[in-house]
C-alpha positions in Angstrom: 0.4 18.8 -2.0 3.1 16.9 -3.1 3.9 13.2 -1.9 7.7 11.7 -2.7 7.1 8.0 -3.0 10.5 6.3 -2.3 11.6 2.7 -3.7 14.4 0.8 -2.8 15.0 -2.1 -5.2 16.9 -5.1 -5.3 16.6 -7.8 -8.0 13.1 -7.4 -8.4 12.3 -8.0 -11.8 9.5 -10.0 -11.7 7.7 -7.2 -9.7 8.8 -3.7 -10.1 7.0 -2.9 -13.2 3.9 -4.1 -12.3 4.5 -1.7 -8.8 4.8 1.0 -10.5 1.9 0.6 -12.8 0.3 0.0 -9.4 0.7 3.4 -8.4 -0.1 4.9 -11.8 -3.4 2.9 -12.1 -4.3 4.3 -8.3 -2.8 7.7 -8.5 -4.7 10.3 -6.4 -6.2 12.8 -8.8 -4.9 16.4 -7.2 -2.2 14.7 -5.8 1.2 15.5 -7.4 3.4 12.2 -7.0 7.2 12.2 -7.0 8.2 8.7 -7.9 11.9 8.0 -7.1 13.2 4.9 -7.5 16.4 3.7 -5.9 18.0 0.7 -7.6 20.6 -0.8 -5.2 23.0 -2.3 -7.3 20.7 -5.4 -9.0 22.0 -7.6 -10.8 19.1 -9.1 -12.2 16.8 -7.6 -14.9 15.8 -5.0 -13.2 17.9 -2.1 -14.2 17.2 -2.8 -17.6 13.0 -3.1 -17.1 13.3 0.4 -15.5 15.5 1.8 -18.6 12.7 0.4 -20.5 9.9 1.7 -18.8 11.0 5.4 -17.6 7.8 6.9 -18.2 6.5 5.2 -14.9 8.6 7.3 -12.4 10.2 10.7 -12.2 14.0 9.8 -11.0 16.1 6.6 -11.0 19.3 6.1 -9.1 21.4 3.7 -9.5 23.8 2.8 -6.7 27.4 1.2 -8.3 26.6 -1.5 -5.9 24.5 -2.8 -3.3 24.6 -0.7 -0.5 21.0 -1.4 1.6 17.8 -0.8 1.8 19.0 2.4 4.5 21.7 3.6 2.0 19.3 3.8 -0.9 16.3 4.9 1.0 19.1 8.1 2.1 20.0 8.8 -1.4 16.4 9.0 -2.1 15.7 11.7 0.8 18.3 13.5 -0.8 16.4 13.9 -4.1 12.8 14.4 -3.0 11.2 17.6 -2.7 7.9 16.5 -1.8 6.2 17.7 1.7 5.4 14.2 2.3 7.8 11.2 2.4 6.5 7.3 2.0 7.9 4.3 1.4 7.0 1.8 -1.4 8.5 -2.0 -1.2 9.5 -3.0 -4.8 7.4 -6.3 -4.6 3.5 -6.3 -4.0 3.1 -6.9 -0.6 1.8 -3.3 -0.5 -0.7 -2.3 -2.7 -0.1 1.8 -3.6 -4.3 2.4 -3.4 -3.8 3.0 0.2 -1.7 5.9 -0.3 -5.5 7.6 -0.5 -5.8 7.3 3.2 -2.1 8.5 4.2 -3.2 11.4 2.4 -7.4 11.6 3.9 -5.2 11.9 7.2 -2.4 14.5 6.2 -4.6 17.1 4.9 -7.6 16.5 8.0 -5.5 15.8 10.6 -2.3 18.0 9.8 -0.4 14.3 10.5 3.3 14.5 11.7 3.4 10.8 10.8 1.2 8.1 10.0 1.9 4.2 9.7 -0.1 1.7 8.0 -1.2 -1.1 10.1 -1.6 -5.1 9.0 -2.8 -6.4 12.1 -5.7 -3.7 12.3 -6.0 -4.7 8.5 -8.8 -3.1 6.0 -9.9 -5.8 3.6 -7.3 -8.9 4.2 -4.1 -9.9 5.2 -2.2 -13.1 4.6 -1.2 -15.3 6.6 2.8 -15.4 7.5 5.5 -16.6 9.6 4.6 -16.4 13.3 7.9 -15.4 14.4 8.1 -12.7 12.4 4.6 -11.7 13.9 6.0 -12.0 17.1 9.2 -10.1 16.8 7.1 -7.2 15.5 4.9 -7.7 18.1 7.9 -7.1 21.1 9.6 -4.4 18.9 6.1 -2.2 18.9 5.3 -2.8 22.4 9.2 -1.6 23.2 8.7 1.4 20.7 5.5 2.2 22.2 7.2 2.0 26.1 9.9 4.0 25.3 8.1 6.7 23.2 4.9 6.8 25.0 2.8 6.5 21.6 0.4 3.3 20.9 0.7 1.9 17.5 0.3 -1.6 16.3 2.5 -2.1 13.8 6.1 -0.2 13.7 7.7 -2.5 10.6 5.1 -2.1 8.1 6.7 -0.7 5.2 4.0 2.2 4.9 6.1 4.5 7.1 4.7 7.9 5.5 5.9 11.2 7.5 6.6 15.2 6.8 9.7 15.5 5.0 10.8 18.7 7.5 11.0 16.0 10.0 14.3 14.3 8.8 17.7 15.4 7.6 19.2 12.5 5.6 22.8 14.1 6.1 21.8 12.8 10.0 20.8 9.8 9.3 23.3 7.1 10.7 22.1 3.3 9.5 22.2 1.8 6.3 19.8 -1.9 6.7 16.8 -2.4 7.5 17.5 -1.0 10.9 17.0 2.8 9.3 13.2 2.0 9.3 13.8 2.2 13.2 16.1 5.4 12.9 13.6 7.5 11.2 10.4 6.5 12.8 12.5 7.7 16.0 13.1 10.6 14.8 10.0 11.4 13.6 8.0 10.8 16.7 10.5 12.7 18.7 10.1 15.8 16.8 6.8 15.7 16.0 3.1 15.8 17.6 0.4 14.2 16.0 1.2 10.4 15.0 -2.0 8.2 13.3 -2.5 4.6 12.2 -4.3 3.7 9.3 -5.8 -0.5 8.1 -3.5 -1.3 5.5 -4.0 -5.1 3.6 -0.8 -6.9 3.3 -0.2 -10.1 0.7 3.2 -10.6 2.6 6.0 -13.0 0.9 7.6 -16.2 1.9 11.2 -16.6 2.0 10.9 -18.8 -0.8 9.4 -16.4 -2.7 11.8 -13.1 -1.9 11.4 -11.6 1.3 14.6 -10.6 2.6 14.6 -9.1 5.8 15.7 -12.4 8.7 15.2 -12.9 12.2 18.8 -11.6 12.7 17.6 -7.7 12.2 15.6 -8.0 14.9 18.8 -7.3 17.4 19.7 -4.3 15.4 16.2 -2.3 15.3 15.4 -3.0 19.1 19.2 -1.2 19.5 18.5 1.5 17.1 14.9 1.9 19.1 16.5 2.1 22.2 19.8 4.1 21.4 17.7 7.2 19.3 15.2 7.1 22.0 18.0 8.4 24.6 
Protein backbone atom coordinates (compact mmCIF):
# COMPACT_ATOMS: atom_id res chain seq x y z
CA UNK A 1 0.00 0.00 0.00
CA UNK A 2 1.20 3.13 -0.94
CA UNK A 3 0.07 6.60 0.74
CA UNK A 4 0.98 10.02 -1.32
CA UNK A 5 1.28 12.61 1.36
CA UNK A 6 0.80 16.07 -0.25
CA UNK A 7 2.30 19.48 1.15
CA UNK A 8 1.51 22.75 0.12
CA UNK A 9 3.92 25.32 1.41
CA UNK A 10 4.12 28.86 1.80
CA UNK A 11 6.80 30.76 3.82
CA UNK A 12 7.11 28.22 6.29
CA UNK A 13 10.43 28.15 7.35
CA UNK A 14 10.23 27.99 10.79
CA UNK A 15 8.16 24.73 10.48
CA UNK A 16 8.60 22.69 7.45
CA UNK A 17 11.60 20.82 8.51
CA UNK A 18 10.52 19.94 11.63
CA UNK A 19 7.04 18.50 9.61
CA UNK A 20 8.81 16.48 7.72
CA UNK A 21 10.96 14.93 10.32
CA UNK A 22 7.49 14.50 11.86
CA UNK A 23 6.48 12.15 9.50
CA UNK A 24 9.85 10.37 9.25
CA UNK A 25 9.97 9.92 13.10
CA UNK A 26 6.20 8.33 12.85
CA UNK A 27 6.38 6.61 9.58
CA UNK A 28 4.16 3.41 9.42
CA UNK A 29 6.55 0.53 9.14
CA UNK A 30 4.93 -1.53 5.89
CA UNK A 31 3.66 1.54 4.69
CA UNK A 32 5.37 2.99 1.57
CA UNK A 33 5.15 6.92 1.88
CA UNK A 34 5.33 9.27 -1.16
CA UNK A 35 6.25 12.52 0.27
CA UNK A 36 5.65 15.40 -2.31
CA UNK A 37 6.14 18.64 -1.38
CA UNK A 38 4.67 21.62 -3.17
CA UNK A 39 6.40 24.95 -2.60
CA UNK A 40 4.16 27.80 -3.77
CA UNK A 41 6.32 30.37 -4.63
CA UNK A 42 7.99 31.33 -0.93
CA UNK A 43 9.90 33.81 -0.58
CA UNK A 44 11.10 33.22 2.72
CA UNK A 45 13.75 30.51 3.65
CA UNK A 46 11.96 27.91 2.83
CA UNK A 47 13.07 26.83 -0.56
CA UNK A 48 16.43 26.89 0.48
CA UNK A 49 15.72 24.55 3.97
CA UNK A 50 14.12 22.02 1.50
CA UNK A 51 17.34 22.18 -0.99
CA UNK A 52 19.13 21.50 2.19
CA UNK A 53 17.29 18.79 3.49
CA UNK A 54 16.06 16.57 0.34
CA UNK A 55 16.54 13.45 2.03
CA UNK A 56 13.22 14.07 4.01
CA UNK A 57 10.83 13.84 0.92
CA UNK A 58 10.62 12.11 -2.43
CA UNK A 59 9.60 15.19 -4.92
CA UNK A 60 9.74 19.01 -4.63
CA UNK A 61 7.91 21.38 -6.84
CA UNK A 62 8.48 24.55 -7.11
CA UNK A 63 5.72 26.87 -8.48
CA UNK A 64 7.53 30.22 -10.29
CA UNK A 65 5.10 31.99 -8.06
CA UNK A 66 2.47 31.81 -5.68
CA UNK A 67 -0.37 30.34 -7.14
CA UNK A 68 -2.58 28.71 -3.96
CA UNK A 69 -2.97 26.31 -1.78
CA UNK A 70 -5.65 24.58 -4.71
CA UNK A 71 -3.07 25.15 -7.53
CA UNK A 72 -0.25 23.42 -5.69
CA UNK A 73 -2.29 20.77 -4.07
CA UNK A 74 -3.26 20.04 -8.24
CA UNK A 75 0.25 19.87 -9.29
CA UNK A 76 0.86 17.58 -6.54
CA UNK A 77 -2.17 15.07 -7.76
CA UNK A 78 -0.46 15.17 -10.86
CA UNK A 79 2.79 13.65 -9.54
CA UNK A 80 1.54 11.08 -7.00
CA UNK A 81 1.14 7.59 -7.75
CA UNK A 82 0.12 6.44 -4.51
CA UNK A 83 -3.49 4.53 -3.98
CA UNK A 84 -4.13 6.80 -1.23
CA UNK A 85 -4.04 10.66 -1.29
CA UNK A 86 -3.64 12.95 2.16
CA UNK A 87 -3.00 16.19 2.95
CA UNK A 88 -0.27 17.52 5.28
CA UNK A 89 -0.35 21.40 6.37
CA UNK A 90 3.28 22.73 6.33
CA UNK A 91 3.05 24.04 10.06
CA UNK A 92 2.32 21.62 13.06
CA UNK A 93 -1.15 21.99 13.70
CA UNK A 94 -1.31 18.37 12.47
CA UNK A 95 0.79 15.94 13.92
CA UNK A 96 1.64 13.08 10.95
CA UNK A 97 1.28 10.02 13.88
CA UNK A 98 -2.34 10.02 13.00
CA UNK A 99 -1.71 8.99 9.54
CA UNK A 100 -1.68 5.33 11.51
CA UNK A 101 -5.41 5.45 11.83
CA UNK A 102 -6.24 6.76 8.13
CA UNK A 103 -4.55 3.81 7.30
CA UNK A 104 -6.20 1.12 10.40
CA UNK A 105 -9.41 2.30 8.42
CA UNK A 106 -8.28 1.91 4.65
CA UNK A 107 -7.15 -1.49 4.88
CA UNK A 108 -10.30 -2.82 7.46
CA UNK A 109 -12.83 -0.81 6.13
CA UNK A 110 -11.92 -0.63 2.32
CA UNK A 111 -12.56 3.49 3.03
CA UNK A 112 -13.58 5.64 -0.01
CA UNK A 113 -12.59 8.58 2.17
CA UNK A 114 -11.87 9.35 5.63
CA UNK A 115 -11.59 12.79 7.44
CA UNK A 116 -9.88 13.50 10.64
CA UNK A 117 -12.05 15.12 13.12
CA UNK A 118 -10.96 17.99 15.94
CA UNK A 119 -14.06 18.36 17.65
CA UNK A 120 -14.46 14.45 18.26
CA UNK A 121 -10.65 14.96 19.23
CA UNK A 122 -8.21 11.92 20.46
CA UNK A 123 -5.91 13.23 23.09
CA UNK A 124 -6.37 17.36 23.00
CA UNK A 125 -7.25 20.11 20.98
CA UNK A 126 -6.49 23.80 21.45
CA UNK A 127 -8.46 26.20 22.03
CA UNK A 128 -9.20 28.78 18.91
CA UNK A 129 -11.20 31.46 17.39
CA UNK A 130 -14.91 30.82 17.91
CA UNK A 131 -15.89 32.13 14.66
CA UNK A 132 -13.84 30.07 12.93
CA UNK A 133 -15.56 27.16 15.05
CA UNK A 134 -18.70 28.34 14.00
CA UNK A 135 -18.28 28.78 10.27
CA UNK A 136 -17.03 25.22 10.20
CA UNK A 137 -19.75 24.31 12.11
CA UNK A 138 -22.57 25.82 9.34
CA UNK A 139 -20.34 24.56 6.43
CA UNK A 140 -20.49 20.74 7.89
CA UNK A 141 -24.09 20.82 8.68
CA UNK A 142 -24.67 22.25 4.88
CA UNK A 143 -22.20 19.51 3.50
CA UNK A 144 -23.88 16.96 5.52
CA UNK A 145 -27.67 18.35 4.17
CA UNK A 146 -26.80 18.35 0.83
CA UNK A 147 -24.83 15.11 0.68
CA UNK A 148 -26.74 13.05 3.08
CA UNK A 149 -23.46 11.96 4.97
CA UNK A 150 -22.75 12.98 8.94
CA UNK A 151 -19.34 14.20 9.62
CA UNK A 152 -18.19 16.64 12.13
CA UNK A 153 -15.54 18.32 10.73
CA UNK A 154 -15.37 18.97 6.77
CA UNK A 155 -12.13 21.70 7.05
CA UNK A 156 -9.79 19.69 8.85
CA UNK A 157 -6.81 19.47 6.86
CA UNK A 158 -6.66 15.50 7.21
CA UNK A 159 -8.75 15.06 4.00
CA UNK A 160 -7.24 11.49 3.17
CA UNK A 161 -9.23 9.66 0.05
CA UNK A 162 -8.51 6.89 -2.87
CA UNK A 163 -6.63 8.55 -5.48
CA UNK A 164 -9.08 6.71 -8.36
CA UNK A 165 -11.57 9.12 -6.96
CA UNK A 166 -10.16 12.42 -8.49
CA UNK A 167 -8.88 13.61 -11.78
CA UNK A 168 -6.82 16.81 -11.15
CA UNK A 169 -7.12 17.69 -15.02
CA UNK A 170 -11.04 18.25 -13.48
CA UNK A 171 -10.36 19.97 -10.81
CA UNK A 172 -11.66 23.71 -11.24
CA UNK A 173 -10.53 25.91 -7.95
CA UNK A 174 -7.25 27.03 -6.98
CA UNK A 175 -7.71 28.57 -2.82
CA UNK A 176 -8.70 27.11 -0.12
CA UNK A 177 -12.09 26.56 -1.68
CA UNK A 178 -10.54 23.21 -3.56
CA UNK A 179 -10.70 21.48 -0.07
CA UNK A 180 -14.52 21.79 -0.78
CA UNK A 181 -14.15 20.74 -4.57
CA UNK A 182 -12.54 17.48 -3.82
CA UNK A 183 -14.30 16.31 -0.71
CA UNK A 184 -17.43 16.72 -3.25
CA UNK A 185 -16.18 14.83 -5.40
CA UNK A 186 -15.14 12.19 -3.47
CA UNK A 187 -18.35 11.56 -1.61
CA UNK A 188 -20.27 11.70 -4.78
CA UNK A 189 -18.41 8.89 -6.29
CA UNK A 190 -17.76 6.99 -3.61
CA UNK A 191 -19.49 4.61 -0.80
CA UNK A 192 -17.98 4.24 2.32
CA UNK A 193 -16.95 7.61 4.08
CA UNK A 194 -15.34 7.38 8.04
CA UNK A 195 -14.25 9.83 10.62
CA UNK A 196 -11.43 9.41 12.64
CA UNK A 197 -10.29 11.81 16.48
CA UNK A 198 -7.53 13.70 15.26
CA UNK A 199 -5.62 16.33 18.01
CA UNK A 200 -5.24 19.71 16.60
CA UNK A 201 -2.60 22.52 18.17
CA UNK A 202 -4.29 25.11 15.77
CA UNK A 203 -2.49 28.69 15.06
CA UNK A 204 -3.41 32.16 15.70
CA UNK A 205 -3.34 34.65 13.13
CA UNK A 206 -0.50 36.14 14.80
CA UNK A 207 1.25 33.30 14.55
CA UNK A 208 0.58 32.17 10.64
CA UNK A 209 -2.64 30.90 9.91
CA UNK A 210 -3.82 32.08 6.71
CA UNK A 211 -7.06 30.97 5.78
CA UNK A 212 -9.89 34.30 6.80
CA UNK A 213 -13.41 34.52 7.37
CA UNK A 214 -13.71 35.73 3.73
CA UNK A 215 -13.30 31.93 2.32
CA UNK A 216 -16.07 30.98 3.99
CA UNK A 217 -18.46 32.46 0.96
CA UNK A 218 -16.42 30.66 -1.52
CA UNK A 219 -16.49 26.91 0.02
CA UNK A 220 -20.30 27.08 0.94
CA UNK A 221 -20.63 28.00 -3.09
CA UNK A 222 -18.27 25.33 -4.18
CA UNK A 223 -20.43 22.87 -1.64
CA UNK A 224 -23.45 23.83 -3.15
CA UNK A 225 -22.53 24.25 -6.96
CA UNK A 226 -20.50 20.46 -7.10
CA UNK A 227 -23.30 19.08 -5.16
CA UNK A 228 -25.80 19.85 -8.26
Amino acid sequence: MKLSILIPVYNEEKTIIGVLQRIKETKVDDIDYEIIVINDGSTDGTKKLLDENNTLYNSLINNSRNSGKGFSVKQGLKKSTGEYIIFQDADLEYDPIEFKKFIKVFREFNADVILGSRFNYSDYTRSHNILNKIGNHILTFFFNLLYNTTFTDIYSCYLCFKRELVNPELLKTDGFDQHAEILSKTVKKGEKFFEVPISYNGRSYSEGKKIKFYHFFGVIFRIFIERF
